[in-house]
C-alpha positions, 0 to 999 in steps of 0.5 A: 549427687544428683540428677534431672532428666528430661524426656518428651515426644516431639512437640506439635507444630503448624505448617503454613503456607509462609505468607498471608494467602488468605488474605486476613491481614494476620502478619503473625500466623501464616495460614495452612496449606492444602494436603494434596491427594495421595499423602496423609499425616502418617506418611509426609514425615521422613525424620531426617536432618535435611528434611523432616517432611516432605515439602512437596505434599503440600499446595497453595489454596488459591488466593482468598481461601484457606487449606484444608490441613489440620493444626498442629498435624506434625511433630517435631524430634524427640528431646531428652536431656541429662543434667548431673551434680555432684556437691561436696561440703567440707568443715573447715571448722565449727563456723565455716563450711567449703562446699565444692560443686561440679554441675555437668548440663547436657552431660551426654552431649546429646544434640536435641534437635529443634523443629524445622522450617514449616513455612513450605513457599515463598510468595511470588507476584500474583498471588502464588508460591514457590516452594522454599527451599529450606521446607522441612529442614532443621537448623536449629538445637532445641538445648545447648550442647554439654556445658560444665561449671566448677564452684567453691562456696564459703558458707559461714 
Protein backbone atom coordinates (compact mmCIF):
# COMPACT_ATOMS: atom_id res chain seq x y z
CA UNK A 1 0.00 0.00 0.00
CA UNK A 2 0.54 3.36 -0.32
CA UNK A 3 -0.25 7.01 -0.10
CA UNK A 4 0.49 10.75 -0.99
CA UNK A 5 -1.34 13.52 0.49
CA UNK A 6 -1.23 16.75 -0.42
CA UNK A 7 -2.12 19.84 1.91
CA UNK A 8 -1.80 23.79 1.21
CA UNK A 9 -3.15 27.17 2.28
CA UNK A 10 -4.64 28.87 -0.51
CA UNK A 11 -2.07 30.32 -3.05
CA UNK A 12 -1.93 34.16 -3.49
CA UNK A 13 -3.10 35.94 -6.40
CA UNK A 14 -3.48 39.53 -8.03
CA UNK A 15 -6.71 41.54 -8.69
CA UNK A 16 -6.58 43.51 -11.60
CA UNK A 17 -8.37 45.85 -13.05
CA UNK A 18 -9.30 43.65 -16.23
CA UNK A 19 -7.61 46.06 -19.03
CA UNK A 20 -4.86 48.14 -19.60
CA UNK A 21 -5.76 51.32 -17.25
CA UNK A 22 -2.51 52.57 -16.86
CA UNK A 23 -1.88 52.56 -20.26
CA UNK A 24 1.76 50.84 -20.15
CA UNK A 25 0.98 49.06 -23.30
CA UNK A 26 1.60 45.29 -20.93
CA UNK A 27 -1.26 43.30 -22.68
CA UNK A 28 0.03 40.48 -20.26
CA UNK A 29 -0.51 41.98 -16.73
CA UNK A 30 -3.70 44.10 -15.89
CA UNK A 31 -2.89 46.74 -13.47
CA UNK A 32 -4.32 46.84 -9.94
CA UNK A 33 -7.28 48.77 -8.68
CA UNK A 34 -7.73 51.16 -6.10
CA UNK A 35 -8.93 49.81 -2.47
CA UNK A 36 -11.92 52.03 -1.83
CA UNK A 37 -12.19 53.43 1.84
CA UNK A 38 -13.76 51.70 4.61
CA UNK A 39 -12.42 47.76 3.33
CA UNK A 40 -9.18 46.19 4.11
CA UNK A 41 -7.57 42.65 2.92
CA UNK A 42 -9.23 41.13 5.92
CA UNK A 43 -12.65 41.88 5.23
CA UNK A 44 -13.23 41.86 1.16
CA UNK A 45 -12.88 37.97 1.26
CA UNK A 46 -16.57 36.10 1.83
CA UNK A 47 -15.13 32.25 0.66
CA UNK A 48 -17.91 31.68 -1.26
CA UNK A 49 -18.42 29.66 -4.65
CA UNK A 50 -20.46 32.51 -6.06
CA UNK A 51 -18.16 35.16 -4.75
CA UNK A 52 -14.91 34.59 -3.06
CA UNK A 53 -14.51 38.46 -2.64
CA UNK A 54 -16.37 41.46 -2.68
CA UNK A 55 -16.20 43.20 -6.12
CA UNK A 56 -17.39 46.12 -5.10
CA UNK A 57 -14.44 47.18 -2.68
CA UNK A 58 -12.57 48.03 -5.71
CA UNK A 59 -12.37 51.02 -8.29
CA UNK A 60 -11.11 52.28 -11.21
CA UNK A 61 -7.81 54.53 -10.77
CA UNK A 62 -8.28 57.13 -13.48
CA UNK A 63 -6.70 56.68 -16.85
CA UNK A 64 -2.91 56.88 -16.72
CA UNK A 65 -2.39 55.98 -13.37
CA UNK A 66 -2.04 52.89 -11.10
CA UNK A 67 -3.95 51.80 -7.96
CA UNK A 68 -2.82 51.60 -4.62
CA UNK A 69 -3.72 47.75 -4.03
CA UNK A 70 -1.15 45.69 -3.05
CA UNK A 71 0.18 42.21 -4.85
CA UNK A 72 -0.93 39.17 -4.35
CA UNK A 73 -3.32 40.54 -1.40
CA UNK A 74 -5.75 37.85 -1.81
CA UNK A 75 -5.88 34.01 -1.53
CA UNK A 76 -7.45 31.65 -3.07
CA UNK A 77 -9.21 28.27 -1.45
CA UNK A 78 -7.45 25.90 0.47
CA UNK A 79 -6.43 22.39 -1.51
CA UNK A 80 -5.66 19.13 -0.01
CA UNK A 81 -5.72 15.78 -2.31
CA UNK A 82 -5.40 12.06 -1.23
CA UNK A 83 -4.01 9.48 -3.58
CA UNK A 84 -3.96 5.78 -2.34
CA UNK A 85 -2.15 2.67 -4.03
CA UNK A 86 -2.46 -0.79 -3.25
CA UNK A 87 0.30 -3.44 -5.36
CA UNK A 88 0.12 -6.84 -5.35
CA UNK A 89 2.99 -9.10 -6.78
CA UNK A 90 2.48 -12.82 -7.38
CA UNK A 91 5.13 -15.45 -8.65
CA UNK A 92 3.87 -17.15 -11.03
CA UNK A 93 7.19 -19.04 -11.18
CA UNK A 94 11.01 -18.75 -10.54
CA UNK A 95 11.15 -16.25 -13.75
CA UNK A 96 7.86 -14.57 -14.02
CA UNK A 97 6.12 -12.26 -11.65
CA UNK A 98 2.21 -10.83 -11.95
CA UNK A 99 2.19 -7.61 -10.33
CA UNK A 100 -1.67 -6.11 -9.72
CA UNK A 101 -1.87 -2.46 -9.28
CA UNK A 102 -5.08 -0.59 -8.19
CA UNK A 103 -4.20 3.54 -8.01
CA UNK A 104 -7.36 5.52 -6.63
CA UNK A 105 -6.45 9.65 -7.38
CA UNK A 106 -8.51 12.16 -5.54
CA UNK A 107 -9.52 9.03 -3.68
CA UNK A 108 -11.99 11.21 -1.38
CA UNK A 109 -13.62 13.00 -4.50
CA UNK A 110 -12.82 16.12 -2.93
CA UNK A 111 -13.66 19.05 -5.20
CA UNK A 112 -10.50 21.30 -4.64
CA UNK A 113 -11.56 24.74 -6.04
CA UNK A 114 -9.50 26.77 -8.09
CA UNK A 115 -8.89 30.66 -7.92
CA UNK A 116 -11.65 33.07 -9.19
CA UNK A 117 -12.19 35.39 -11.70
CA UNK A 118 -9.90 38.52 -10.20
CA UNK A 119 -10.23 40.98 -13.52
CA UNK A 120 -13.03 43.13 -11.35
CA UNK A 121 -14.52 45.75 -14.76
CA UNK A 122 -14.87 45.56 -18.17
CA UNK A 123 -13.45 48.21 -20.35
CA UNK A 124 -16.06 50.56 -21.71
CA UNK A 125 -15.45 53.92 -23.97
CA UNK A 126 -13.54 56.66 -22.40
CA UNK A 127 -11.27 55.15 -20.40
CA UNK A 128 -13.82 53.68 -17.64
CA UNK A 129 -15.25 50.21 -16.40
CA UNK A 130 -17.99 48.56 -15.52
CA UNK A 131 -17.68 45.88 -12.89
CA UNK A 132 -17.62 42.27 -14.68
CA UNK A 133 -20.14 40.31 -13.54
CA UNK A 134 -18.14 37.02 -13.18
CA UNK A 135 -15.68 39.28 -10.22
CA UNK A 136 -14.71 37.09 -7.34
CA UNK A 137 -16.71 33.87 -8.92
CA UNK A 138 -14.96 30.68 -9.14
CA UNK A 139 -15.43 28.30 -11.88
CA UNK A 140 -12.90 26.21 -12.08
CA UNK A 141 -11.35 22.95 -10.06
CA UNK A 142 -7.90 23.18 -9.06
CA UNK A 143 -7.45 18.79 -9.29
CA UNK A 144 -9.69 16.15 -11.09
CA UNK A 145 -12.29 14.79 -9.61
CA UNK A 146 -11.53 10.86 -8.33
CA UNK A 147 -9.96 8.93 -11.02
CA UNK A 148 -9.38 5.12 -10.81
CA UNK A 149 -7.06 2.78 -12.87
CA UNK A 150 -6.46 -1.13 -12.42
CA UNK A 151 -3.07 -2.71 -14.02
CA UNK A 152 -1.40 -6.25 -14.54
CA UNK A 153 2.20 -5.93 -15.21
CA UNK A 154 4.23 -9.11 -16.57
CA UNK A 155 7.72 -8.68 -14.98
CA UNK A 156 9.84 -11.52 -16.22
Amino acid sequence: MAGIATVHSGVPFNIGDGFDQAGTGNIFAYDRPNLNPGFNTGNITTGTLNQWFNPKAFSLPPVGEFGNLGRDVLTGPFFWNIDFSVIKDTKLSERFTLQFRAEFFNIFNHPDLGLPDAQIFSQLPGGTGAINPAAGQITTLASNMRQIQFALKLIF
